[in-house]
N, C-alpha and C positions, 0 to 999 in steps of 0.2 A: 432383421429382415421383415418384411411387410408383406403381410399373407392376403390382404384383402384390401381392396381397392373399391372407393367409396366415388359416385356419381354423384354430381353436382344435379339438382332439379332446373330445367330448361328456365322458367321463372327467374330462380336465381342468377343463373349465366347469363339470361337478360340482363338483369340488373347490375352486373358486375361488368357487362360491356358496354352500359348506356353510364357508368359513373367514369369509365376506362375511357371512354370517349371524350366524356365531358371535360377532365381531366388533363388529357391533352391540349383539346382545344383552347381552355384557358393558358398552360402550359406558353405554348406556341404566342397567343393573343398576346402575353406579359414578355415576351422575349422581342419581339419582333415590331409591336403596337405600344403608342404612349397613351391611347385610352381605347374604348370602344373595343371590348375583347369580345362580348357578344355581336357584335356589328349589329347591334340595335336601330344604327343610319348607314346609310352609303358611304363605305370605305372610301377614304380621300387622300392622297400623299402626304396631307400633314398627321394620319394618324400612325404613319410610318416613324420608329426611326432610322435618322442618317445610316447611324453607326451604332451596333451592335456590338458590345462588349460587354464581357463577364464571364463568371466560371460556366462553361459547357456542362460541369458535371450537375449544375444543379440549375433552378429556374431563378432570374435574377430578381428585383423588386423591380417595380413596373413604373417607378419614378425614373423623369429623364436627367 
């Protein structure tokens, strides 16, 4: 049983939501995108892929 309960410093929670983020975003960028995960240029259809296959449960490799 856990008798005390410990507070994360605001600082930290920053930082564990701006990596939480980032994270994602690339996430998503390598599921969805065949390059440009940061969109460093103007998103274009060819940096789409068609078709979207692989395991759901995990993030795929980001070769088409």
């Amino acid at each position: 049983m856990i008798t005390k309960t410990k507070i994360l410093k605001p600082e930290l929670l920053r930082k564990i939501d701006v990596y939480w983020r980032a994270a994602n975003h690339l996430s998503v960028g390598r599921i969805y995108l065949f390059g440009n995960p940061w969109l460093r240029e103007a998103l274009k259809l060819s940096h789409v892929k068609p078709l979207v296959v692989g395991h759901w449960g995990t993030t795929p490799a980001s070769a088409p």
